[in-house]
C-alpha positions as a Markdown table, in Angstrom:
| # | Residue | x | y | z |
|---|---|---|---|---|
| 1 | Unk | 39.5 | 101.7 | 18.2 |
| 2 | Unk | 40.7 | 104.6 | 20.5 |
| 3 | Unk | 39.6 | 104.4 | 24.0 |
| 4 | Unk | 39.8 | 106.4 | 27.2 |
| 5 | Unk | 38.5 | 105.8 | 30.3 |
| 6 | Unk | 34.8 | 107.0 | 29.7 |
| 7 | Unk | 35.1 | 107.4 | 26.0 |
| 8 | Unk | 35.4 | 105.7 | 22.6 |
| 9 | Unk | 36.2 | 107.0 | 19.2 |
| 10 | Unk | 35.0 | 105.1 | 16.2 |
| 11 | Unk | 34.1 | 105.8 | 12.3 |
| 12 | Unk | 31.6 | 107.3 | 11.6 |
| 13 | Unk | 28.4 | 105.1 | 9.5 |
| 14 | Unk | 25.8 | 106.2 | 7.8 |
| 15 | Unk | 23.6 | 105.2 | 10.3 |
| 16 | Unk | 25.0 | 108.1 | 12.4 |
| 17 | Unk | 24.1 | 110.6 | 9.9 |
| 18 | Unk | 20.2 | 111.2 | 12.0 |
| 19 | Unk | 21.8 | 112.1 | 15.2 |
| 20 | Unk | 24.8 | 114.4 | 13.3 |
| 21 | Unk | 21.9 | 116.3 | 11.8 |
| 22 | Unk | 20.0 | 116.6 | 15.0 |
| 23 | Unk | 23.6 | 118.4 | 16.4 |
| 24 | Unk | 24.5 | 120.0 | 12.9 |
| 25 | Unk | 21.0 | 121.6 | 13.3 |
| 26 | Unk | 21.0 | 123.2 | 17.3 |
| 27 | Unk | 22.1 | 126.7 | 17.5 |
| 28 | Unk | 23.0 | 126.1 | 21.0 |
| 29 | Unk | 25.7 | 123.2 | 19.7 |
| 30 | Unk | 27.0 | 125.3 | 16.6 |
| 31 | Unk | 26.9 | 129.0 | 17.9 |
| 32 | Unk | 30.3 | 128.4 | 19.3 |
| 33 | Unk | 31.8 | 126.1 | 16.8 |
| 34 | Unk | 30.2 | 126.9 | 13.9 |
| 35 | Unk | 31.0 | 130.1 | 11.6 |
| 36 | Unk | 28.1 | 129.6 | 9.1 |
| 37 | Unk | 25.2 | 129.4 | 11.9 |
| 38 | Unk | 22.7 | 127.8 | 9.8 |
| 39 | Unk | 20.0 | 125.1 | 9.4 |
| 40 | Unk | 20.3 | 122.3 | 7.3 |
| 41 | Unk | 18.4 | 120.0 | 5.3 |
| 42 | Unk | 18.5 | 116.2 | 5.8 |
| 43 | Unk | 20.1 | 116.2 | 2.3 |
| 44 | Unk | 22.6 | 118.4 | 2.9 |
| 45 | Unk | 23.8 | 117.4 | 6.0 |
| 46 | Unk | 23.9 | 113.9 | 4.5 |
| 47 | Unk | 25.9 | 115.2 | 1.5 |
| 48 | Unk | 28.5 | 116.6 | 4.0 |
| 49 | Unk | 29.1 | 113.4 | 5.7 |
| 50 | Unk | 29.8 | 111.4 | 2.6 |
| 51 | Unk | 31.4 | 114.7 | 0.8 |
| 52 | Unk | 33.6 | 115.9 | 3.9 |
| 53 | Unk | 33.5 | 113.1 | 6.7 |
| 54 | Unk | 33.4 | 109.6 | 5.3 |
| 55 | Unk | 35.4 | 110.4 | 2.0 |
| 56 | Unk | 37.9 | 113.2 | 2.6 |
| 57 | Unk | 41.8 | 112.1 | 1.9 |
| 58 | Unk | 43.1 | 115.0 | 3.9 |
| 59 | Unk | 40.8 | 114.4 | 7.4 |
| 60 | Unk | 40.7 | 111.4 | 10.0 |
| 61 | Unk | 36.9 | 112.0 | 11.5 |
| 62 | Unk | 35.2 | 110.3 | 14.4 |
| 63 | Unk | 32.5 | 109.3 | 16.5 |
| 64 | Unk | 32.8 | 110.1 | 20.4 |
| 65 | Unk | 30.9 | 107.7 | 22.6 |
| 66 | Unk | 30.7 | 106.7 | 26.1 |
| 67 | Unk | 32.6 | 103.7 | 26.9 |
| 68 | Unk | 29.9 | 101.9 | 28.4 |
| 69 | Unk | 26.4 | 103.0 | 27.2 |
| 70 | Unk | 27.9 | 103.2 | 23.5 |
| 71 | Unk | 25.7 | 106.6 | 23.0 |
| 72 | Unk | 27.2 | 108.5 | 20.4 |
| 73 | Unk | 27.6 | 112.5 | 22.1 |
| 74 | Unk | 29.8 | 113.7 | 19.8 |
| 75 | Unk | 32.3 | 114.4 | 17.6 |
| 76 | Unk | 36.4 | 114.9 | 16.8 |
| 77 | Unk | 38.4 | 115.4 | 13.4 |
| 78 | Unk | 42.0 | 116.0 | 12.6 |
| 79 | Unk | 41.4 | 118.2 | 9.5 |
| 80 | Unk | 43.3 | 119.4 | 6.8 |
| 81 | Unk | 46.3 | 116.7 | 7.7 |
| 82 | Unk | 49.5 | 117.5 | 5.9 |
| 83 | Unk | 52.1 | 114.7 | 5.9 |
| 84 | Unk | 55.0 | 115.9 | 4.5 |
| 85 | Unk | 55.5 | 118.6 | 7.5 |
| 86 | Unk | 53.2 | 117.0 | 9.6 |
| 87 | Unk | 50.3 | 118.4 | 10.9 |
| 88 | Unk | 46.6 | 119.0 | 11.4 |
| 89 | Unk | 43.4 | 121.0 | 12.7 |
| 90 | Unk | 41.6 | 119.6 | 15.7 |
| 91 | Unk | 37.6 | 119.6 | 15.7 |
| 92 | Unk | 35.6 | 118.4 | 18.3 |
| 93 | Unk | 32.0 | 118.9 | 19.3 |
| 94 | Unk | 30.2 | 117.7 | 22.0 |
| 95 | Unk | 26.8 | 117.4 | 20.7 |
| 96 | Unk | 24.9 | 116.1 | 23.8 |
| 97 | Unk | 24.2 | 119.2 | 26.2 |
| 98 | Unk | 23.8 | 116.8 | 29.2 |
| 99 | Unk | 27.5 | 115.8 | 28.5 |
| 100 | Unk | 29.0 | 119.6 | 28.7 |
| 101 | Unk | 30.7 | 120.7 | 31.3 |
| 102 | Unk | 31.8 | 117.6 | 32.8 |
| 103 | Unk | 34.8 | 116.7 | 31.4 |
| 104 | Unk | 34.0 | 114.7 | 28.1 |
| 105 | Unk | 35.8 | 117.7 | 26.2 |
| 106 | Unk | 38.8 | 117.1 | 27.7 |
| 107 | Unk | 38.5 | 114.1 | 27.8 |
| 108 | Unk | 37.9 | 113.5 | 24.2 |
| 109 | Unk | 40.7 | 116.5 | 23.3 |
| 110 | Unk | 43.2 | 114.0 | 25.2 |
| 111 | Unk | 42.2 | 110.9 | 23.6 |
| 112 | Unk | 42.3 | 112.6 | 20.0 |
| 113 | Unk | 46.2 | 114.3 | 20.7 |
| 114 | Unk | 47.4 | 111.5 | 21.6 |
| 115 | Unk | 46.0 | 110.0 | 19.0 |
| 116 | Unk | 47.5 | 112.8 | 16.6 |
| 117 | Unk | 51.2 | 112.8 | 18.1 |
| 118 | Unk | 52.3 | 109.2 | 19.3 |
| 119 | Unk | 50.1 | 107.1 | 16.4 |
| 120 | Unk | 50.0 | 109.4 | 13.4 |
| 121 | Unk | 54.2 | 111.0 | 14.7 |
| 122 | Unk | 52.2 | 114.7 | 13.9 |
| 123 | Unk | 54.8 | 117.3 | 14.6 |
| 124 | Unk | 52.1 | 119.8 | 15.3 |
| 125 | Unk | 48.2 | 120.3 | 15.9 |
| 126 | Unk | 46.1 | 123.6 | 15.4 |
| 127 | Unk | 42.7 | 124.7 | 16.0 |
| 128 | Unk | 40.3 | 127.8 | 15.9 |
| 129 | Unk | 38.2 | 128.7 | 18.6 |
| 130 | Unk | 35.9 | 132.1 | 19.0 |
| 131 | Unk | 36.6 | 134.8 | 21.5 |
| 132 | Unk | 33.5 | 134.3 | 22.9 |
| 133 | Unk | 33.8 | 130.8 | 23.7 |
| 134 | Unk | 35.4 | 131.0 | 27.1 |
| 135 | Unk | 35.0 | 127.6 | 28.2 |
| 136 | Unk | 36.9 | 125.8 | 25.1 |
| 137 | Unk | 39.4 | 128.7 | 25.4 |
| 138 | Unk | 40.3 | 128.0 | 29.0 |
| 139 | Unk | 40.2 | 124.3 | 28.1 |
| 140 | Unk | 42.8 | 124.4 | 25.1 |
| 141 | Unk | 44.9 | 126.8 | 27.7 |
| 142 | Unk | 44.9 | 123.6 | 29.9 |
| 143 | Unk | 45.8 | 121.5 | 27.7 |
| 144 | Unk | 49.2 | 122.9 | 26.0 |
| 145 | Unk | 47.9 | 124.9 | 23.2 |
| 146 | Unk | 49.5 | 128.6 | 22.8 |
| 147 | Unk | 48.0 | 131.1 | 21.0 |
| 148 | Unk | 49.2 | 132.0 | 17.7 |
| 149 | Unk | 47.2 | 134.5 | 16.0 |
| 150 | Unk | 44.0 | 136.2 | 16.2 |
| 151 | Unk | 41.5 | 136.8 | 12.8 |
| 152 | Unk | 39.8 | 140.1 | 14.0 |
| 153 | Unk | 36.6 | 140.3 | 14.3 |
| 154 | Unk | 35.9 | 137.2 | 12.3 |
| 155 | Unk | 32.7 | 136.1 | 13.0 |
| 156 | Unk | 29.6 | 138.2 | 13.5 |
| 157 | Unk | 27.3 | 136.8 | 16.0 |
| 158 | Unk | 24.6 | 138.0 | 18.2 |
| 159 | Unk | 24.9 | 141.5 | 16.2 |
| 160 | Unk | 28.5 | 141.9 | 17.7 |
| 161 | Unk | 32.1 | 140.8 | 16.4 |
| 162 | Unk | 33.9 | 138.7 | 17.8 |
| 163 | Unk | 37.7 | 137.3 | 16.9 |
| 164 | Unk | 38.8 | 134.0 | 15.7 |
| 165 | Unk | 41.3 | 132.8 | 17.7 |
| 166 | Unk | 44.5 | 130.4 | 16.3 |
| 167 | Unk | 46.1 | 128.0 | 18.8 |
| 168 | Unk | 48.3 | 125.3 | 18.0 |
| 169 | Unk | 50.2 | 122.8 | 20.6 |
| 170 | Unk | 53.6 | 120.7 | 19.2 |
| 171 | Unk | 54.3 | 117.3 | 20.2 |
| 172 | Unk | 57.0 | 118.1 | 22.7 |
| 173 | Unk | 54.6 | 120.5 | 24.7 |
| 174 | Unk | 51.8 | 117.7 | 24.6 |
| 175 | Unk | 54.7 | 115.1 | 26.3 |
């Protein structure tokens, strides 16, 4: 089990699925993460977990919960993990909005490159993040990640365009 000082990471169980949905299914959670803003049935978003989360050979996908009260308020995936030059694509989604903006992101982001670099030796970790997301931007900024390309106007949101930005941070910039 990975642990920080307020947070835990864990698999996730089917018994999570409920409170995934709940997330998978708030605008204000996937407007900033999320290119295909949608809603979801219960079946679908269950087929995703099983499909995508529980069963993918290529991603490592987990639960964030506080250390103490155990509540599950979010979740992180390395995705699309290649070996043979190793690396991966960072996820991670806070899904409680009481837990935003006070540090659980960075928190979690810490926890999970760590995680990435000095258990699973990855050489290099990327991510995608939209212009408009400010916060996360400043955040991965913060935390070592340069940018590395930009997919112009990318995602259509809010009847505007925005750009999909590419970061990625290396295991010698993270130590």
């Amino acid at each position: 089990m990975l642990r920080s000082k307020r947070l835990r990471f864990r698999k996730m169980e089917d018994s999570d699925i409920d409170k995934y949905h709940a997330w998978r299914n708030d605008l204000d959670v996937m407007k900033t993460t999320n290119p295909s803003l949608d809603l979801y049935t219960f079946t679908e978003t269950k087929s995703f977990v099983e499909t995508v989360i529980l069963n993918s050979a290529s991603s490592k996908s987990y639960i964030i919960e506080e250390q103490d009260g155990k509540m599950a308020i979010g979740i992180t995936s390395l995705i699309n993990i290649d070996t043979k030059n190793r690396s991966a694509e960072c996820i991670i989604d806070i899904g409680e909005k009481e837990y935003w903006g006070k540090g659980y992101g960075t928190e979690a982001l810490k926890l999970l490159l760590e995680y990435a670099f000095l258990e699973l030796n990855l050489h290099r970790v990327s991510l995608r993040v939209f212009s408009l997301n400010e916060k996360a931007i400043h955040l991965y900024n913060k935390m070592g990640f340069v940018k590395e390309g930009v997919v112009r106007e990318g995602l259509y949101r809010n009847g505007k365009w925005h750009d999909i930005i590419i970061m990625g941070i290396l295991k010698r910039e993270y130590a």
